[in-house]
Structures are given as structure tokens and as C-alpha cells.
KETORMI-671711 format. One line per 4 residues: number of its first residue (from 1); their letters; for each residue x, y, z of C-alpha. Coordinates in Angstrom, 1 decimal. Each point is the difference from the previous one (the first is absolute). Layout:
BEGIN
NUM	A	X/Y/Z ~ ...
//
This chain:
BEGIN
1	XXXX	73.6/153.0/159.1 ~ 0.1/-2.2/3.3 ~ 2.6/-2.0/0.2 ~ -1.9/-3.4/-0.8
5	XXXX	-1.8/1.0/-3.1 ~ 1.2/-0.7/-3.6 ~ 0.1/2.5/-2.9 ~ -2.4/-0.5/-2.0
9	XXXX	1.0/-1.0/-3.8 ~ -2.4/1.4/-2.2 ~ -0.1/2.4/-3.0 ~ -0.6/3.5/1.1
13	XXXX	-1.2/2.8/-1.9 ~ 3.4/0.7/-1.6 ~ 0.5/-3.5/-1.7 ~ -3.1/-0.1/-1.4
17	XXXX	-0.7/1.3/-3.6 ~ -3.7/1.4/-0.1 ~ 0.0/3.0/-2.9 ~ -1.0/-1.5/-3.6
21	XXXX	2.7/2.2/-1.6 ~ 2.4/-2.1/2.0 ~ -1.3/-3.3/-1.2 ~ -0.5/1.3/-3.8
25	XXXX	3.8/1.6/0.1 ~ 1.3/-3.4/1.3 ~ -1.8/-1.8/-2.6 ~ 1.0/1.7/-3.1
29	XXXX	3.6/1.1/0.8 ~ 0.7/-2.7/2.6 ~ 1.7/-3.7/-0.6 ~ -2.0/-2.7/0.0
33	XXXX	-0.1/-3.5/0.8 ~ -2.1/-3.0/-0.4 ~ 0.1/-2.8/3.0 ~ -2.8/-2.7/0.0
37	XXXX	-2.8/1.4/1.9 ~ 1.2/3.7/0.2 ~ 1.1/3.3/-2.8 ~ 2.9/2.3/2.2
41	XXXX	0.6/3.2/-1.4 ~ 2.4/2.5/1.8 ~ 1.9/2.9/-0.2 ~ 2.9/1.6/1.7
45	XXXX	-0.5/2.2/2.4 ~ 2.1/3.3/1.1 ~ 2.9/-1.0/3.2 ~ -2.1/0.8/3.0
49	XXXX	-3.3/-1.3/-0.7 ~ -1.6/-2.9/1.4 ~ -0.4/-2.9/-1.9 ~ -4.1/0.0/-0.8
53	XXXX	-2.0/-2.7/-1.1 ~ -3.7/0.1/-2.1 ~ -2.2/-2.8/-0.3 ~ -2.7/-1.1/-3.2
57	XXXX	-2.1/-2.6/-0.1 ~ -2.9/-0.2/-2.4 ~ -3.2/-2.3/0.4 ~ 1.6/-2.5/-2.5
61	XXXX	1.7/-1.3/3.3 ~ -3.7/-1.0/1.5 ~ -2.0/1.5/3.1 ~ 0.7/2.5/2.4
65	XXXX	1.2/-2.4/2.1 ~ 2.7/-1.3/-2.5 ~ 0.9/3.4/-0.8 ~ 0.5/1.2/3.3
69	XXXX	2.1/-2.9/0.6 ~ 2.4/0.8/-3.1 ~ 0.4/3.1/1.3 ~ 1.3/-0.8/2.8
73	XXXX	2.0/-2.8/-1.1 ~ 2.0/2.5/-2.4 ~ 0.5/3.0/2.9 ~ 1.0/-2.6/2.2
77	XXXX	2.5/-1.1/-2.4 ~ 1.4/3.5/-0.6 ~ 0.1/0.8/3.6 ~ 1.7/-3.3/0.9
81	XXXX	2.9/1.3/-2.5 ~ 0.1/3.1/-0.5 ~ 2.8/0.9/2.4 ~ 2.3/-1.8/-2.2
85	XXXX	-0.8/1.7/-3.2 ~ 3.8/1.4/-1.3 ~ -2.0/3.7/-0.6 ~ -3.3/1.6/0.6
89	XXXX	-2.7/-1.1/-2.3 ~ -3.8/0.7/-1.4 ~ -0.9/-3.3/-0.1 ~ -4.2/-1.1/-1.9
93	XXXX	-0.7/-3.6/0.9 ~ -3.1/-1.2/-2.6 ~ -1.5/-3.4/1.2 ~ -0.6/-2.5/-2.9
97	XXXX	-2.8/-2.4/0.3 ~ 2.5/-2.8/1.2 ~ 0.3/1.5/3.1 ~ -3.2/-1.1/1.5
101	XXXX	0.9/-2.7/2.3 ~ 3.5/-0.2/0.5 ~ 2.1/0.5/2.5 ~ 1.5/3.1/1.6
105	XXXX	3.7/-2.4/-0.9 ~ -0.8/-0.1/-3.5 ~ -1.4/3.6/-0.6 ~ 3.2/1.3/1.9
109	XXXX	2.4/-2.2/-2.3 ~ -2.2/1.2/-3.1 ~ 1.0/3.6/1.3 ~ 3.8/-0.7/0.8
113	XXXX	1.0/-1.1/-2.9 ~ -0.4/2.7/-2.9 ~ 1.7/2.5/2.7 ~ 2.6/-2.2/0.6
117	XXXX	0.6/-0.3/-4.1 ~ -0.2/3.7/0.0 ~ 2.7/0.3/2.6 ~ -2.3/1.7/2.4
121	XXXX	0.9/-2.8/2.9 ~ 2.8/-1.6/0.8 ~ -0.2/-3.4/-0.9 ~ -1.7/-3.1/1.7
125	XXXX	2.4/-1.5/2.5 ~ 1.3/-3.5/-1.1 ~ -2.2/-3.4/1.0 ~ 2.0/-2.2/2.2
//
């Protein structure tokens, strides 16, 4: 890397969740919790292992283009935090039809808050 460039700060290979048997494992003996606009089910995963992150969104949510969008909106979320997760996790992000037209600010508070109830972040820094 030259010594002006910046990393880039996206999800590679290894935080990304792709095999069904993942997302059907997560979703019948993972947590779950219901935010708004999205469903998060997740799982522990063994010391060692990178956090990883999968992604559903059905048509409910509206046209390719408003899908597409959702997905993004929940990776970028994970990826913005998951540094700060308190262990590794298998993490399924479903989009609910709310989703379509907010904001990346809502969708990533919708996000924060069942894994900060779980204990899975530390919690939000005090308002001043």
C-alpha cells in the first residue's frame, strides 16, 4: 500500500455469511430480535473466528432498487460496528418492509439496539 492510500473498509469474503445451512442454523437455534424495520438473529461463534454478517431481504421491501439499498444499509451497519462486538458472532440481518426509505442513522440505531440489550456492545456513550 503507498503511503497515501486508505484501507479500504469493506466486508471481505470472511465476514460474509453465504452457505444456507448457515442462515437456517442461525435461524432456528440462534437469538432473535425484533427492531422496527429489521429481524437480527445471531449466534456465537468459536474464539478466533471473524465476526460474519448475512443479509435477507425479500420483495415485500419493494424493487430491486429498494432492495439493494437495504442491503447495503444493514452491511454497512454491521461493518461500521462490528469491531466493537464483546465476542465473535454469526450475525442474519432480515429487512422488514419499514426499511424502504430511511436512513442509514435509523437502520444503524434499529441494529444497535437489540445487541446492545443482549450485551453484545458495550453501551451507547452518554448525550451531553
Amino acid at each position: 500500500m503507498s503511503a497515501g492510500s486508505v484501507p479500504r473498509r469493506t466486508l471481505g469474503r470472511t465476514a460474509r455469511l453465504k452457505q444456507g445451512r448457515d442462515f437456517l442454523r442461525l435461524k432456528q437455534t440462534g437469538h432473535r430480535a425484533v427492531q422496527r424495520c429489521l429481524i437480527v438473529n445471531w449466534q456465537t461463534a468459536p474464539p478466533g473466528h471473524p465476526a460474519r454478517v448475512g443479509v435477507v431481504v425479500s420483495r415485500k421491501i419493494g424493487n430491486a432498487v429498494q432492495r439493494s439499498r437495504a442491503r447495503r444499509l444493514l452491511r454497512e451497519s454491521f461493518r461500521r460496528h462490528r469491531t466493537e462486538l464483546t465476542q465473535p458472532l454469526d450475525v442474519v440481518l432480515v429487512a422488514r418492509p419499514d426499511i424502504a426509505g430511511k436512513p442509514l442513522a435509523d437502520v444503524e440505531k434499529d441494529f444497535l439496539i437489540p445487541l446492545r440489550r443482549a450485551g453484545l456492545l458495550p453501551a451507547a456513550p452518554p448525550k451531553e
